[in-house]
C-alpha angles and dihedrals in degrees: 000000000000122000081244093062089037091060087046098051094049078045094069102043097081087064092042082056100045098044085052087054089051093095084053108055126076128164092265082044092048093058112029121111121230088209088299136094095240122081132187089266096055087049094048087047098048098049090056083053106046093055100034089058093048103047097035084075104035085053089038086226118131110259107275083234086075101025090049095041097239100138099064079043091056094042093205101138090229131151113239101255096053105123098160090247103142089011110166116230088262092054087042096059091037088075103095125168127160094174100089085169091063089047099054088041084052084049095055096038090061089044097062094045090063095041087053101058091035074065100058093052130088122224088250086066103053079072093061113116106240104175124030099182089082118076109251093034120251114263110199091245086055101054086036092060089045093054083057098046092051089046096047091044094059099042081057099051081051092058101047087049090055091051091058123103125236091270096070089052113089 
């Protein structure tokens, strides 16, 4: 195995997580708070959102939130570069969707996407320096595999917020 099926492989766990979630989530479920600002919804969302910002520009494609139509879909009034990221509580909780179904389908639209472009690189470019505002500078297999972790990191909070019983909700 190649570092390049190795990144396409952690790409699509994310999916494999979120289809998996799917049972779980109805629309109460989706937007309830476990005593944080942040629902399953929010998380789902913002997975989609995080990938879908950082690969639109390393494969110079438009964000599959605006090429896909998903933002008019969502209705969330949001600008698209709204990722959520520094979201205050109230923005937070603004973010609404009852539709699981079009989340998960957010989520693997984005995922390919990113798998997409993972298979038009060669191993040799996943050493190119991409941002050299970090010390040490960013190398593309570094941020990809960053894209992944983070990701991966909110579908599983989702998850684990899925698995709670009522008493957790507010």
């Amino acid at each position: 195995m190649n570092a390049i099926e190795i990144l396409t492989d952690l790409a699509a766990r994310p999916l494999e997580t979120a289809r998996a979630l799917r049972p779980a989530l109805t629309a109460e479920r989706l937007n309830a708070h476990p005593h944080h600002d942040n629902s399953i919804a929010w998380l789902l969302w913002h997975t989609g959102r995080e990938i879908d910002i950082q690969v639109a520009p390393l494969a110079g494609a438009t964000q599959v939130w605006l090429a896909q139509d998903f933002a008019t879909r969502f209705g969330l009034g949001l600008g698209p570069e709204d990722i959520g990221y520094g979201h205050t509580p109230e923005q937070a909780r603004a973010i609404v969707v009852n539709d699981a179904d079009l989340l998960v389908e957010y989520i693997a639209a984005t995922i390919a996407s990113l798998t997409a472009y993972i298979g038009t690189l060669s191993e040799a470019d996943l050493g190119a320096i991409i941002d050299e505002s970090w010390d040490p500078p960013v190398t593309l297999g570094a941020r990809l595999v960053s894209i992944c972790a983070d990701a991966l990191a909110h579908v599983e909070q989702a998850a684990y917020i899925a698995g709670m019983g009522a008493a957790a909700f507010e």
